[in-house]
Every structure is written in C-alpha cells, then in structure tokens.
N, C-alpha and C positions, 0 to 999 in steps of 0.2 A: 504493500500500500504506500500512497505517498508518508505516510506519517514514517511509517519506519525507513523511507530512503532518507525523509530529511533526517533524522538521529543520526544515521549514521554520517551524514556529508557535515552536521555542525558541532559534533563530538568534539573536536580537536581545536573551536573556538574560544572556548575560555572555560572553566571550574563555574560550577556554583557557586553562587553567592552563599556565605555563613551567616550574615548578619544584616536583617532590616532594622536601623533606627534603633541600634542597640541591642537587638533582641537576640538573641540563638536561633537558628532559622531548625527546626527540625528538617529530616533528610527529605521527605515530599515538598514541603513548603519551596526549598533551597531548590529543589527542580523543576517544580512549576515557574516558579520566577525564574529560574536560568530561559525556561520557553519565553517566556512575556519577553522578554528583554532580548529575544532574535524574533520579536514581533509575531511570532507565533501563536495561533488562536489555542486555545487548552483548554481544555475537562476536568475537573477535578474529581475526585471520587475518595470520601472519606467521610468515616461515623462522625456523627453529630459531636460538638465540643474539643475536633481534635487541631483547631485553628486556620479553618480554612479562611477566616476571612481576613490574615492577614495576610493572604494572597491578594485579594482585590486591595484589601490598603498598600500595597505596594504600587499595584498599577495606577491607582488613584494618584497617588503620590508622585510617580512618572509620566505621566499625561499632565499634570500641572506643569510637571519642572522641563517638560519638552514642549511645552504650549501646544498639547494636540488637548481636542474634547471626549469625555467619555460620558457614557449611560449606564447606569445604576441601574438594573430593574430587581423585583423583588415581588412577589407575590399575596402580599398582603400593605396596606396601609401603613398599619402600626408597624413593620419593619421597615419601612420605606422614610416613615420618620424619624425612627429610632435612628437609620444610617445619615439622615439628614444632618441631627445632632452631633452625630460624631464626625462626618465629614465636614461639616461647620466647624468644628473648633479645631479640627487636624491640618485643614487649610484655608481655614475662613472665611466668615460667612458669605463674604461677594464674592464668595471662587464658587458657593453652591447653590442649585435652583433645584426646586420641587415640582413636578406634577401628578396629581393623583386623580384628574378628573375633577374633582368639587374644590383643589386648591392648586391655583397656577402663581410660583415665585421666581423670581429671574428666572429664568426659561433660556435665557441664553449665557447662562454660568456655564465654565467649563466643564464642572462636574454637576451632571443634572438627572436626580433622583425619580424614582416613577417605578409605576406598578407594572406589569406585566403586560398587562390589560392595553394598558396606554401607549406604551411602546409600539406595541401590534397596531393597534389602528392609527398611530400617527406612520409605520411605514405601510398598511395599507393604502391611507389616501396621499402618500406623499409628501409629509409636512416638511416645511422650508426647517423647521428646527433642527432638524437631525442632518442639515448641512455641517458636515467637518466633522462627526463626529469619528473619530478613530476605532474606539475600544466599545463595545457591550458588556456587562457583567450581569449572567444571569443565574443572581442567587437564587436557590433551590431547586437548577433546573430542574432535578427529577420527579416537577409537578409535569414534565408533560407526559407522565402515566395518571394525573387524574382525571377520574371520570369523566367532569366536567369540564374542568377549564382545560386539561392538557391541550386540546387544539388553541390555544391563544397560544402556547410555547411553540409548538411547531409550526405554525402559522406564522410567526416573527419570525424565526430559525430561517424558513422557506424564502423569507422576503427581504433580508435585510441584504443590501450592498456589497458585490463582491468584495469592496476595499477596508468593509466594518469589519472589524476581528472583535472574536469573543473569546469570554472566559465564563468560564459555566462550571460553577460551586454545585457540589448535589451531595446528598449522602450518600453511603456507599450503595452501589448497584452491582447486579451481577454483570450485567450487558455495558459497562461503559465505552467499552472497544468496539459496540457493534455502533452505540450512539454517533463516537467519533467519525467513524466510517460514513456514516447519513449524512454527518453534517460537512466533511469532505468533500462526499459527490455533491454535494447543493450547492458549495463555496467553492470547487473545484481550487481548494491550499487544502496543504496540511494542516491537521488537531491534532498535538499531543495529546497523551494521555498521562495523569499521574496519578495512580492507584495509591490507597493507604488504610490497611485494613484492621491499624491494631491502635486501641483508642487510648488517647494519652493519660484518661485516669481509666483503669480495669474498673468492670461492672461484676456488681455477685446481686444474681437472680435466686429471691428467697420467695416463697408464700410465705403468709402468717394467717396462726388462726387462734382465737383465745384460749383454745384449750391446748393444742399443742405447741405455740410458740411460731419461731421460725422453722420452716420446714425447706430442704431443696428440692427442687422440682421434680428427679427423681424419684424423692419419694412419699411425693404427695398422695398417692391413691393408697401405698401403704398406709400412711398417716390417716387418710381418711377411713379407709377397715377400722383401724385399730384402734380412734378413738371413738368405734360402737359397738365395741367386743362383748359387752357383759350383757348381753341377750345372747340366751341356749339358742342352737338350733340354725344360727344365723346361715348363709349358703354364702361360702366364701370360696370363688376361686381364683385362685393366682392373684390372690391381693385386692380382689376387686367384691363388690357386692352385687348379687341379681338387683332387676329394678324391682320386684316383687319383696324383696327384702327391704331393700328401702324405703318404700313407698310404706311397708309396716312399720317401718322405724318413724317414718316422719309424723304416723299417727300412733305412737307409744309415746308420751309424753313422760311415762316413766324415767327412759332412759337420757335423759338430758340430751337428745340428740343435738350437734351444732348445727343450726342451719344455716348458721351467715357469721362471719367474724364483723364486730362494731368496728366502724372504725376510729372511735376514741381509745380502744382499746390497741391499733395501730399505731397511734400516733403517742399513745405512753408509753408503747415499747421503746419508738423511737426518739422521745424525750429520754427515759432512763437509759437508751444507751448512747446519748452524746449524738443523734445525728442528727441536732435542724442543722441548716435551714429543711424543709420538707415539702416539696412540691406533690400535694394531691390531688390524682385525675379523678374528675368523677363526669360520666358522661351525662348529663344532666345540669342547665343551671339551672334548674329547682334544688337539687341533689347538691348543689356545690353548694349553694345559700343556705339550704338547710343542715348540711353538716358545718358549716364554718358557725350558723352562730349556736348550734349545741356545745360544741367544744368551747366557742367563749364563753356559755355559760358556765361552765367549770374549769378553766385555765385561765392561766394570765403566766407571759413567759419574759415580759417583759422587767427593767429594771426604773427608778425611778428618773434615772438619768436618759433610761432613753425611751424613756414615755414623753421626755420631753423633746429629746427629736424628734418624733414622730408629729409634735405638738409643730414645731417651728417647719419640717419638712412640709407638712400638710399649707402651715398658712404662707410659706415659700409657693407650693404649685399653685393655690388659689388664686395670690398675686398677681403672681405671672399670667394667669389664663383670666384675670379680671372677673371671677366669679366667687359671691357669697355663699357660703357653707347652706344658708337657709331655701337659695336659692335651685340644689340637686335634694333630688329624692333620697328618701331615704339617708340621708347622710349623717344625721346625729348617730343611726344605728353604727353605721361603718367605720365613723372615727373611734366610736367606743370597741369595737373589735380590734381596730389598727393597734389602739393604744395597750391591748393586749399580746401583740404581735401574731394577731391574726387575721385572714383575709380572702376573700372569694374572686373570681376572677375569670368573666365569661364575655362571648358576645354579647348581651342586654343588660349591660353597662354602659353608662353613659363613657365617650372615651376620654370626660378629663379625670371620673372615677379612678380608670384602667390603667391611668397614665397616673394618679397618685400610687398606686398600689402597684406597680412598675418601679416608682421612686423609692416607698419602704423598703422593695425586695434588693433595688440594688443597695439600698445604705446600709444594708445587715438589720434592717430591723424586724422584719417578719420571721416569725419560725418556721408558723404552716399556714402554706397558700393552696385554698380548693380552686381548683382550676380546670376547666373542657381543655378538651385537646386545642382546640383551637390555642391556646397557649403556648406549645412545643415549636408551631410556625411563627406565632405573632412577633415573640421577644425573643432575644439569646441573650437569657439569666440562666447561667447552671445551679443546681443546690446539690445541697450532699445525699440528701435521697430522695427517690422518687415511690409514691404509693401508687397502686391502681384498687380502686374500688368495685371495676369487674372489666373485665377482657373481651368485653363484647359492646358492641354499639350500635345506635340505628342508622343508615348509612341512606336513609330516604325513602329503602323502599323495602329493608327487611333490617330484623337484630341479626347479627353476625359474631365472630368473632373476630379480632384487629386482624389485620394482614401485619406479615411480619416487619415493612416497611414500618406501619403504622406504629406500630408498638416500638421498635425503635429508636422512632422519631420524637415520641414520647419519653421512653425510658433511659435516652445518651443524656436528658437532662441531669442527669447522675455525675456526681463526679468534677467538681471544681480544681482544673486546672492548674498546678500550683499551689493548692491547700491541701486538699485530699488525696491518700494514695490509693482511695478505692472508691467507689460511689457503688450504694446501696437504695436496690432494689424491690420493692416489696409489693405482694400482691394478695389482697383478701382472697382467703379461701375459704370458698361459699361451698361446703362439704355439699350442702341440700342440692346443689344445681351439679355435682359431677354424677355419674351414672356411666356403667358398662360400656354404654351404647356412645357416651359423647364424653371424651375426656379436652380438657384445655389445650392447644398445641403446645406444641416443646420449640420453646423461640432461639433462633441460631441464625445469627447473623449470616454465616453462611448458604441460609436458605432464604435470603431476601430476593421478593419478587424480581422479576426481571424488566425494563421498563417494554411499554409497548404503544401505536399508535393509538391515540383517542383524536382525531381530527373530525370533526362538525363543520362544514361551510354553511355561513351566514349567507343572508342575501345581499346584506354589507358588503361584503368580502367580493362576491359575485358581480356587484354592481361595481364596484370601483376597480375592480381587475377586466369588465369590460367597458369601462370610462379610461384606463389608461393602458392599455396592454393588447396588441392585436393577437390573435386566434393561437398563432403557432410560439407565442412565447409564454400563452396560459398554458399551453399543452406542455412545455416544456416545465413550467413553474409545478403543476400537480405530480407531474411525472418525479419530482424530487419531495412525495411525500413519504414524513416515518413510514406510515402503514404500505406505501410501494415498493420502498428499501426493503422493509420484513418481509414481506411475499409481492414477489413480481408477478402474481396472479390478482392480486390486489385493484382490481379496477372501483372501488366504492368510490371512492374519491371524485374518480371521474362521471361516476354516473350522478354521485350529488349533486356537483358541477353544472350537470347537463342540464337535470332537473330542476334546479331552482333559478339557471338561467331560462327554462325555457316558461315558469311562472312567471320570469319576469316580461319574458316578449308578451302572453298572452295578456297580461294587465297593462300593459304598454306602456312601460318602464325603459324596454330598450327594444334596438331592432339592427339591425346589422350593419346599418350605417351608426352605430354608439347610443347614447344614452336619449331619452328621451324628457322630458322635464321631471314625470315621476319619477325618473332612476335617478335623477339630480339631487333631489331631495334625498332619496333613499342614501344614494353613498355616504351620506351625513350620520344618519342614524344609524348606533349601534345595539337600539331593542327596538322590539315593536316593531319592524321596519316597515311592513307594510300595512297596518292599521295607523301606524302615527300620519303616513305619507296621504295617504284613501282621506282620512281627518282634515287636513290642512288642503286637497284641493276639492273637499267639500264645501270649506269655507268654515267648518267646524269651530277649530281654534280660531279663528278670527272673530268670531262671537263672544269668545270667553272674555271675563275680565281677569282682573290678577288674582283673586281667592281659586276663580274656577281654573285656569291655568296649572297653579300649586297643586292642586288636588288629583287635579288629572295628569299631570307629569307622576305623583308619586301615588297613585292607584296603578301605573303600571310598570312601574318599577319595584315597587314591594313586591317580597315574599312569603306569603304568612306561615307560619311556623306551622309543623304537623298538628293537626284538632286544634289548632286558634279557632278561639272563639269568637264570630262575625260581631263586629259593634252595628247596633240598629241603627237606621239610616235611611235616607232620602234618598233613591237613586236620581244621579244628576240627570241634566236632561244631556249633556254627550252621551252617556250611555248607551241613550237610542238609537243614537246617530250611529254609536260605533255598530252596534248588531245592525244595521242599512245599511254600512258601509261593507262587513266582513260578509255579508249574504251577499251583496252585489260581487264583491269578489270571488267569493265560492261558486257562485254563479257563472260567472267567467273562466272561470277553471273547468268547469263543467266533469267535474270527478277525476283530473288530470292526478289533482293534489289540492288539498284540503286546509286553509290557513285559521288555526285553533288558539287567537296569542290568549296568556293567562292576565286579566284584570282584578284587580279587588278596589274594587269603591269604596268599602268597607271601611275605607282609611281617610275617606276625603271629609268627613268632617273633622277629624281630627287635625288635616292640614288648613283646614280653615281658621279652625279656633287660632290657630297658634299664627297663620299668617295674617290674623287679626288680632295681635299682640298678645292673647293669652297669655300666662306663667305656663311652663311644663308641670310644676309641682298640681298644679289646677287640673289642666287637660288629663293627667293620667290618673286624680282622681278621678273624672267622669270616665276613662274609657282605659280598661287593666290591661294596659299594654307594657311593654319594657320598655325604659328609655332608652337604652342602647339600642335599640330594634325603631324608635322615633327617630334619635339622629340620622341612624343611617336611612333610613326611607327620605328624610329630609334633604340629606346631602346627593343623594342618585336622584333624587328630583330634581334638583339643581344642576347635575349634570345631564341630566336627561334637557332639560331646559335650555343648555347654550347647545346641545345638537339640535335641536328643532331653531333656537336662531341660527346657525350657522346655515341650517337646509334651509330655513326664507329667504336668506342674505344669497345663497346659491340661484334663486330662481331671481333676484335683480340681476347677476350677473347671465341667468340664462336665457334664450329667446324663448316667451311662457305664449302659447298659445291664447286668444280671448277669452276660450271659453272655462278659463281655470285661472280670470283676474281674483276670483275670491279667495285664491293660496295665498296672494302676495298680497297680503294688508299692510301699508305704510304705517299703522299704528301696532302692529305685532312686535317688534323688534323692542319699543318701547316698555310695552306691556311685560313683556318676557323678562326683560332687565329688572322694571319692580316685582315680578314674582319673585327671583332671585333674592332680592335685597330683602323681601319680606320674610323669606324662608331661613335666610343666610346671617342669623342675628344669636347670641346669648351662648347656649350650649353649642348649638349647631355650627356655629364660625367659632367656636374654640381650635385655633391651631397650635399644634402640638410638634 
C-alpha cells in the first residue's frame, strides 16, 4: 500500500521526537508526531486516557507556528468547548474561533473549533471558511461506526480537499489498517497508522455484590450459586442454577436471596477503600438523580475547607455565565449535594449546570458523580474508579447489553494518569437478572467491534452534490464510500443516491440542466428538507410572526424522549398546512417513495411562553419537561432558523419563478432575526 512505501522511503529522515513542551512523549505519541511533521495524514488508535490528545496539541501548536489553518472537529458540543478552552489559553484566544451551529466566534481564527456535524455541511455546500485550511482533526473518529451519525464522518472523510490532511484520534479499533486504507483510496496520499494497545494506567474489572464483596469476573456465576447454597435440593450444574431453580428462589423469601447489589453499598466499598474520585454510570437520568440524592442523604465527603471551594467555585461559574442561583431549576437542591461532594450529570441539565459540575470534578472536589454514558464522550475527566449500575441499555429500539466499544469507552475513565497505578472497575451484580440461558459478556478489549459503514444520504447532501458537481464526479465521489471499500458489491449507496435524487426531479427541485428554485432552498436545509422547502413556497412561513416562527423551527427539530408525555395544546394553524403540503407531495411521488418527517407541536407553547419573556423556572412548572432537553430544543431552533434565512436569502440571489413570489417575503429575513434574538437570551445564550 502506499502507507507502507512511504515508511519505508522517510525512515532514514530524522528520529522521533522525545519531547512536546517538556513533556516525555510516550513511544506512539513520539510517532504519530514524527508522521504530522513529514505532513502526513495519521490514524491514531489507542484506549481511552492513554494521551492521544496531545497528539493534536502538537499539530495545533505547529499550524500556528507555520501560519497554516486547522479544524478541530469533535462530536459533541460540550467537547468542542471544552477544547475551545484549552486551545484558548494554549494559544490565545484570537488565535481561536468556534462553531457549533447555535454559536459562530471568529470563524476565521487559525484554529477553528466545530462539531462534526458542521464540518460536513460546510464542505458539502462549499463554505468560503474552510479556504486554507491545512490540517482536520477528527476526534473520536470511530463515531463513524455509529448508528446514527457515523455517515456525517464518512461523509466529511469523502468530501474534504485533496490538499486537507487529517488526523483522526479514535479509541482503539480492531480495523484501523483497513480505515487507513478507505481513506487512502479517497485522498489518493498516504495514512499512517499508529497502533497502541496497552493503557497507561492498567484496568482491574471486578463485580460487586453486598453479600459477597468484590468478585472477578470469572467467577461470578460461581459466586452467584454459592451465595444461594443453603436450600436442599437446589439443581446445580457446572456452577450455574436451572431457571426453575431460580425463579423458586426468587419466591423463597426465606433465603435472603440477593437480587440486586444497592448501590450505596458500592460506593462505601469504595469510600473504605481509598478510591474517589468515583464516576457512576447509570443509564437512566431518573436513575442518576435518584441515586445521587439518596446517597447525599447519608454522606457528606467533603471537608470544611473545601465546602468552601465549592462555595467560591460555584459563584466563580455563575459570574462568569451572568446567571443567578434562583434563576436555574432546581438549584438550591444541587449546590446542597455539591457541597457534599456529590453530583449527577446527564443530558437534561441545563449546560451551565453540566458545566458547574465539570468544574467541581476537575478541582478534586467531587467524590461521586452519577452520570449516563453520554458523559464518557462529552468531557475527558479521568477518576480513579469507575461503577456501572447495569451493563445493559436502551439503545432506541430494544434493552441490550453494551457492545464492547461501548463499555470501554465508559470504563478507560478509570485510571488517572500520573496518580494512579491502577484504575478500578466495578460492576453491580444483579445475581436476580443472571440465569443459564443469558450470562453478562466477558469484556476484552481484544474483542472490540470492528468499525463498519453507516452512510445515510440526505437530500441535503443530494441537492448540493447536484448544484455543484457534474454526473461522472458524483459517480466517482460514492464510488469512494466506507460501505464500497468493505464490499465492492456494495451498491446501496448508489441506489440511495438514485432514489432521493430522483424524488427530487419528480417534486421539481432539480432537472438535469441543475437545480431548480426548490432544490435552492433545499441545499440550505439540513432537517426537514423537504417539508420546510413545500412551507416556505406555500407562502406558509411568510404568514408567521416571530412566536409562531420559534415554535415551528423547534417542533421540528425536537426529539421527545421514549413515552414523553405530550403537553396539551392548541395545534397551530401551520400544522394544517404542513399535512396539505406532505399529501400534495406524497401525491406527487405517487408510491415512488413516501416523505414521513417527525413533528411535535407539543413543544410550541412552551417556545412561546419563553419567546414571550417567560422565566424557565415558571415554564417548566406548567409543562414537566427537563431543562437540558429546553435548551437544546431552543438552541437547534435557532439553528434551524439561520438555515431557513440563508435558503430565502438563496432565492434573492436565484431567478424564482412568479408563481412562488410568496417564498421570498422581504419581511422574512427580519422576522427570523427577532425569533433568534427572542429565543437566544438567559440560559439558552449561556456560552460556555
């Protein structure tokens, strides 16, 4: 392959580097950066916590001091900020700019931070921003194995610029040699590769269960027999129980059977034996609220002295984010836990919450933090141990148990670098849920999933690849998809292709001489695409005012969580419009394909209340929602809102047919701007 011609032709160029900025460079680290430094795009592949990212601080650091530009990207927000922060005070803050969608800062900083997300569709449509830029960095590439988003990473991969070079942090994968290889043939340069499979602080995977302690995983089904020995008769083979046996033990109440280990009695293990700080997964943030404030009701781990940094910590991040304590929900409760050193920590939190209790965790003041998974991607804060409260999760569409990635990704939060010479692991053993028939997996890094194509084409994507790109160089561009690479019998890609480009000719969006005014609109939108476009040259949004604008941006950008419960409501009068608009479409399809977008209305009084000044403390008494789950509906309504002006602003510059002058309201653009500034106020423009 080319990768291994170039090793051997720049072998003889110079040594590894030993030392970034003082540092000891471990032996991977030291060779990654030997690649960056002969401009060479790299892979990295290494467990979580073992210092990959002071691989990208390196190149950060070398794109400043060469005056080339580079892009950050990053698969969530809150790490996107987090690196802001630190790339702010490592090279200052006018060297760095942020984009996430809902917050655009210097944009043309050298080093310019951004989601995943973002990235992709600014080299979809071509954005003039991404002139010069040199270097991509895509931390945690090996999100392009998820379900969901993984097509935004191979999507970006496919599209970027022969002359952009990347570096791509992942945790360890079994396949990273074959990733290289993909992204080779698509960039036609060589990708190093630099493998590192052994983690700078060792992990020791235990169960625990109150009656027998710590157990190893080996010999957990023994442990589980043997602490329901004392019933005659029992049918035990090879260590294990019938389900018929069990299922009588679970109704003997005689025998004290364990059917679940507390997990306060987890976290006193790990109190009496020296291991906060203590990061606990619970998949649930009911489950994480409800076990964080049982345990405060009986702990306090804190000391007098540093009850009072958490005192001064706390009215430090308020300061800063110009928000009163009386002002977020629930908060008298959470500083009273803080001040005991402990704290929960999920998505429906508010995020200057998420972002105070990010601050405890780094100043050593928390012991124990209940936290979803989402935690293990958001922040890199390591602790010295990690709990799981169960090994299974709902994953949208069934309870599972973790894939081995997952667990992890989760579990390398073990183990502090530099402090610790072990990170400890621990996992409730719920004796009542093992049985014959389904034991827990046996977790081996060596058995981590393999990555694979999850590529989805948009009609976004469709539209602006035939608004800018003629026939034989889309042909060329799918032909270099992961899922083609994997199996060259792989034609989906191309039939998705076909198919959502040929919805778009039938709605007459495009036609073969390019785009048509509705595909003009469209290439803007990155939801809804063709219900928001159907709206706007009904004349739809041109009706609304700025409450009904807000509302209808974040009715269809919410998500509502499994069994949410609908708030009672007035459906608006767009509503009706939309079901006339998606029949008239479906009609036009004529059973071709079927356009089904997800709406909740459900939500639109609630953007009302609040884009009419409401308090949130007020709104979510009337309506039992999470504030974390308001902001963010608030903030993707707001991005959703500069793509529907950027697609009117599109049809000034396009030639719009007469009889679709009701798209282009000269008062829209206006309107749009104060729905923003309405929505864009208090919690919700807190930047972090």
């Amino acid at each position: 392959m080319i990768r291994e011609e170039c090793h051997m032709k720049d072998a003889i160029l110079a040594a590894p580097p030993r030392f970034f900025k003082n540092l000891l460079l471990d032996e991977f680290q030291s060779e990654a950066i030997w690649h960056l430094q002969r401009n060479t795009s790299t892979l990295v592949s290494a467990p979580t916590g073992t210092g990959k990212t002071v691989i990208a601080d390196f190149l950060v650091d070398a794109c400043i001091k060469s005056g080339k530009r580079i892009a950050y990207t990053a698969p969530v927000k809150a790490l996107v900020n987090q690196k802001f922060r630190n790339y702010a005070q490592m090279v200052g803050r006018n060297q760095v700019g942020i984009l996430t969608g809902d917050l655009s800062e210097n944009p043309d900083a050298p080093v310019l931070l951004m989601t995943t997300e973002v990235f992709r569709n600014m080299l979809v449509s071509g954005a003039p921003t991404l002139k010069k830029i040199a270097w991509v960095v895509f931390d945690e590439i090996h999100y392009l194995d998820h379900a969901q988003r993984g097509t935004v990473w191979e999507e970006a991969i496919m599209l970027m610029p022969p002359a952009m070079k990347l570096l791509g942090l992942s945790a360890t994968v079994p396949n990273a040699s074959e990733i290289a290889d993909w992204i080779e043939s698509v960039h036609k340069a060589p990708v190093a590769v630099v493998s590192h499979t052994e983690r700078a602080v060792p992990l020791e995977h235990l169960y625990y269960n109150r009656m027998c302690g710590t157990i190893k995983p080996e010999k957990l089904m023994y442990a589980r027999t043997s602490s329901v020995l004392a019933h005659k008769g029992l049918d035990i083979k090879a260590g294990f129980l019938s389900q018929r046996d069990l299922d009588g033990l679970r109704s003997d109440h005689d025998l004290g059977f364990q059917d679940d280990s507390n997990h306060l009695d987890m976290v006193r293990y790990v109190a009496a034996n020296r291991l906060f700080p203590c990061l606990y997964f619970v998949m649930s943030r009911r489950g994480c609220e409800e076990k964080a404030h049982q345990l405060a009701a009986k702990a306090d781990y804190l000391r007098p002295r540093e009850k009072e940094a958490v005192r001064v910590a706390i009215k430090q991040e308020l300061t800063a984010m110009a928000l009163r304590p009386d002002s977020i929900p629930r908060f008298a409760q959470m500083g009273e836990m803080w001040r005991r050193g402990i704290a929960f920590h999920h998505a429906g939190m508010l995020p200057a919450t998420k972002q105070i209790v990010e601050t405890l965790l780094e100043r050593k003041l928390l012991r124990v933090l209940y936290a979803t998974e989402t935690f293990a991607v958001g922040v890199n804060m390591p602790v010295r141990t990690v709990c799981f409260d169960s090994l299974k999760k709902y994953d949208g569409r069934e309870v599972r148990y973790l894939t081995q990635g997952e667990y992890f990704q989760m579990a390398g939060r073990a183990g502090r670098r530099g402090f610790d010479r072990q990170g400890t692991v621990l996992i409730a053993a719920d004796f009542g849920a093992f049985s014959q028939q389904e034991q827990p997996p046996i977790w081996d890094e060596q058995k981590l999933e393999p990555i694979s194509s999850k590529i989805q084409l948009s009609f976004n994507f469709v539209a602006n690849l035939a608004a800018r790109w003629p026939n034989d160089r889309i042909t060329a561009l799918l032909s270099h998809s992961l899922a083609g690479f994997q199996n060259s019998e792989n034609t989906s890609v191309f039939r998705d292709f076909d198919q959502k480009r040929e919805i778009l000719r039938r709605l007459d969006y495009l036609n073969d001489d390019g785009l048509l005014p509705r595909g003009e609109v469209c290439r803007h939108l990155h939801v809804q695409e063709i219900l928001i476009t159907e709206l706007i040259f009904d004349g739809v949004l041109a009706d609304m005012d700025t409450e009904t604008l807000a509302g209808f941006a974040a009715a269809l950008v919410y998500e509502p969580r499994p069994a949410e419960t609908a708030f009672p409501f007035v459906p608006p009068r767009w509503l009706a419009a939309a079901d006339i608009a998606l029949a008239r479409v479906n009609q036009r399809l004529d059973g071709f394909a079927e356009i089904k977008p997800e709406i909740y209305p459900a939500i639109t009084p609630l953007i009302r209340a609040w884009v009419q000044g409401r308090s949130l403390n007020r709104i979510l008494r009337d309506f039992p929602m999470s504030p974390g789950d308001f902001v963010t509906a608030c903030r993707r309504a707001i991005d959703l809102l500069r793509q529907i002006s950027d697609a009117i602003q599109a049809l000034d510059r396009a030639s719009v047919p007469a009889h679709t002058e009701n798209a282009n309201d000269t008062d829209m653009p206006q309107k749009i701007k104060e729905a923003i500034t309405a929505l864009d106020r208090h919690v919700v423009s807190v930047k972090l």
